[in-house]
C-alpha positions in Angstrom: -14.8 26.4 9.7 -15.5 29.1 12.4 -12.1 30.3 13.4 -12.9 33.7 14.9 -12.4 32.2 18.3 -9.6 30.3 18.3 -6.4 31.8 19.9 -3.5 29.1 19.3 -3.0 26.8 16.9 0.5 25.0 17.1 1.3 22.2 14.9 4.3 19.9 14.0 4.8 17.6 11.3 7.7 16.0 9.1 6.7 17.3 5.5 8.1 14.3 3.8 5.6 12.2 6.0 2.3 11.1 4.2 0.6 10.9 7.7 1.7 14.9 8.3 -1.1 16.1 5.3 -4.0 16.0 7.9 -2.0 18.9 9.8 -1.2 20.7 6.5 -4.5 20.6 5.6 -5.6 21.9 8.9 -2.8 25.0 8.3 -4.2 25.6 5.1 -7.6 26.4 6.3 -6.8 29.2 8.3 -7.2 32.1 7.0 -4.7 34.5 5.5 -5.2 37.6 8.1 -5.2 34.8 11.2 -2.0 36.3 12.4 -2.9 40.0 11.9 -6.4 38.9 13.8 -4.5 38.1 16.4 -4.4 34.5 16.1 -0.8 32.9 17.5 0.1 30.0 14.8 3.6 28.1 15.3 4.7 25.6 13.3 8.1 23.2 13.6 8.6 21.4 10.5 10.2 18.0 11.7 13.6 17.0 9.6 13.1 14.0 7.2 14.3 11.3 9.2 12.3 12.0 12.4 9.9 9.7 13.6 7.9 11.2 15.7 3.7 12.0 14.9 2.3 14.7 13.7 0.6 16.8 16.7 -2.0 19.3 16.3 -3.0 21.2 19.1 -6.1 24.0 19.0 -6.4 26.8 21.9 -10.3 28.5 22.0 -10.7 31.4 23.8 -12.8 30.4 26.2 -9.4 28.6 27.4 -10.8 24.8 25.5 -7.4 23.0 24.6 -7.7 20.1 21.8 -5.1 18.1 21.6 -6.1 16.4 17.8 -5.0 12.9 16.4 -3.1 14.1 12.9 -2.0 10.2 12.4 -5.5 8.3 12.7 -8.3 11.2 12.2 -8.4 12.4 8.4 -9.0 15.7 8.0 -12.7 16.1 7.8 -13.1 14.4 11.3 -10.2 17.4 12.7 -12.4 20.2 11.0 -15.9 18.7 12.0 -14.2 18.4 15.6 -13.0 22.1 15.8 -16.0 23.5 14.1 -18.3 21.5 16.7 -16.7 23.9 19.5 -16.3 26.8 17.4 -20.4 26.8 16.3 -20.7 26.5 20.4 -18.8 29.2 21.1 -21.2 31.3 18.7 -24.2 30.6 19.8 -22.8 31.7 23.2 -21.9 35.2 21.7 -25.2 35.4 20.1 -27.1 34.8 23.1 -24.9 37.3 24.7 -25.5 39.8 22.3 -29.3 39.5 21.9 
């Protein structure tokens, strides 16, 4: 997964849920110097009796917003959908730089 150009990621899920792993999942890609690139990631871990969804939302920085499905989309969908923009996004800077 191309994550150079995202800017935001913000996710929140109730760790106890078994529909919250897609979102993990998703967190667990990123890599470890996201932050220090610049990359804003907030989390709110949900208390165990919550019911409310897991949300997942993506910010690009071309100013794209996606606003994913952690409940019905399993996770390969999620990084197929982000990496479909991201591999966009880099053909734009290549084109830009050649």
């Amino acid at each position: 997964m191309i994550t150079r150009f995202i800017t935001e990621v913000n996710t929140k899920f109730n760790p106890f849920s078994p529909s919250s792993k897609t979102a993990r999942l998703f967190l667990s890609f990123l890599p470890p110097t996201a932050r220090s690139s610049g990359m804003k990631i907030n989390t709110a871990v949900l208390p165990k009796e919550s019911q409310e969804k897991s949300s997942l939302h993506v910010k690009f920085n071309d100013g794209k917003e996606m606003n994913l499905d952690c409940e019905n989309q399993n996770i390969k969908s999620i990084v197929a959908e982000v990496d479909r923009h991201s591999r966009i996004l880099q053909k734009a800077a290549d084109l830009q730089n050649a």
